[in-house]
C-alpha positions, 0 to 999 in steps of 0.5 A: 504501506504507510500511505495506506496506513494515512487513508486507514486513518482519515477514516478513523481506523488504527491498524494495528501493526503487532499483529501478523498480516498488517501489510497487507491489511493495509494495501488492501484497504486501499480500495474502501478507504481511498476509492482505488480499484481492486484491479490497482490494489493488487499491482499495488500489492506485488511490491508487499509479495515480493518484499517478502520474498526479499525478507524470508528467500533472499530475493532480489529487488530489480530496478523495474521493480524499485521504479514500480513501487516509486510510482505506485507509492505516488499514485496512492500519495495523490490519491491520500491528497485527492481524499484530504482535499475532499474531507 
């Protein structure tokens, strides 16, 4: 989420975050902002979903899972590098 928040910013947008739906404002900008395809945004956008299942139904978080977001926050961290090395 944060680095989604980075590449939102290297394009001189503020998200702003009182407002309801940020999160997943954010993850979805990920693919005008840091050139990720819509495919991998929505992978990326299953750790939002279910965290949400975590906040408001009491769901748990598998380790699978907890691995997937690790991986993911990485790839979206290398792509916000790949995008600062560019600009």
């Amino acid at each position: 989420m944060h680095c989604a928040i980075a590449g939102l910013r290297t394009h001189g947008y503020r998200l702003p975050t009182s407002r309801p739906g940020h999160h997943q404002t954010a993850i979805q900008s990920l693919a005008l902002t840091l050139d990720i395809s819509t495919a991998q945004v929505a992978v990326y956008d299953a750790p939002r979903r279910k965290r949400n299942g975590i906040d408001y139904e009491a769901d748990v978080v598998s380790e699978a899972m907890a691995k997937a977001c690790i991986e993911a926050a990485a790839e979206i961290l290398a792509a916000l590098g790949a995008r600062r090395g560019n600009g």
